[in-house]
LODREN-637365 format. One record per residue (C-alpha): residue in one letter; x, y, z. Coordinates in steps of 0.1 Angstrom, whole numbers, padded with zeros to 4 digits, always signed. Each point is the difference from the previous one (the first is absolute). Layout:
N
AXYZ
...
***
This chain:
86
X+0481+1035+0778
X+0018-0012+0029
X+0031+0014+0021
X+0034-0013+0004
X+0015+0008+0030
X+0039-0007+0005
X+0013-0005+0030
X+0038+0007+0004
X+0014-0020+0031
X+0027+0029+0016
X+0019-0026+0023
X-0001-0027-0033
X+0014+0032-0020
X+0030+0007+0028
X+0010-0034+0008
X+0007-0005-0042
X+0017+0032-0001
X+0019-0005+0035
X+0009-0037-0016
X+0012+0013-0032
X+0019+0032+0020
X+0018-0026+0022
X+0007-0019-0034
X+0020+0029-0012
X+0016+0009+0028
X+0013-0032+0009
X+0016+0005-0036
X+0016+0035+0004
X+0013-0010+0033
X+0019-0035-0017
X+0016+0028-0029
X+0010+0024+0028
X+0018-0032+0024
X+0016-0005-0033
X+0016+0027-0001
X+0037+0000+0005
X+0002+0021+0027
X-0028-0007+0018
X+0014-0015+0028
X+0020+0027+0009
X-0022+0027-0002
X-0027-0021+0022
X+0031-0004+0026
X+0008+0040-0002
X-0042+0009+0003
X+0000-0024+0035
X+0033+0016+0007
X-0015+0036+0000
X-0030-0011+0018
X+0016-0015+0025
X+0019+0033+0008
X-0025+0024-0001
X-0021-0023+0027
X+0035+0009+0023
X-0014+0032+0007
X-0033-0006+0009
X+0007-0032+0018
X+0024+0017+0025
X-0029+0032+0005
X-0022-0033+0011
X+0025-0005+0023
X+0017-0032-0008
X+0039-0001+0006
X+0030-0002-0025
X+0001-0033+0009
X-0035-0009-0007
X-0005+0020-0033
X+0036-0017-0011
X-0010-0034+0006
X-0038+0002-0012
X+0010+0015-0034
X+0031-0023-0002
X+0020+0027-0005
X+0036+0012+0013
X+0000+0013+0035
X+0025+0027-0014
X-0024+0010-0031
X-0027+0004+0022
X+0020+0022+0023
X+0010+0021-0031
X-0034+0004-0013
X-0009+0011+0040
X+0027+0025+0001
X-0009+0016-0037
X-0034-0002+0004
X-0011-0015-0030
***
């Protein structure tokens, strides 16, 4: 009687299951840009990021000026979101 001895290769196993994960993502990500609105919520999510780096931008130090032009944003928004804090 003899033994069988199976070997399972782990990074074999991850790069088929990363392959077939990226296979399926790259689907669900086509439906969502499909999506009719899709373009304008992606605009209002870099929107919203943008101004909530204002903040912290101007603790670093940077100027109105600077934080305006790096996040192509308004020099008047950025002054708002300054004055408000948010």
């Amino acid at each position: 009687m003899g033994i069988l001895i199976l070997y399972k290769n782990p990074a074999q196993e991850s790069e088929s299951l990363s392959s077939e994960r990226s296979e399926s993502d790259n689907k669900s990500d086509n439906d969502v840009k499909k999506h009719p609105n899709y373009q304008k919520l992606l605009e209002e999510a870099e929107r919203k990021a943008k101004l909530e780096a204002v903040p912290k931008l101007a603790k670093l130090g940077l100027s109105v000026e600077q934080i305006a032009e790096s996040l192509e944003l308004p020099l008047a928004e950025v002054h708002r979101v300054i004055q408000n804090g948010k």
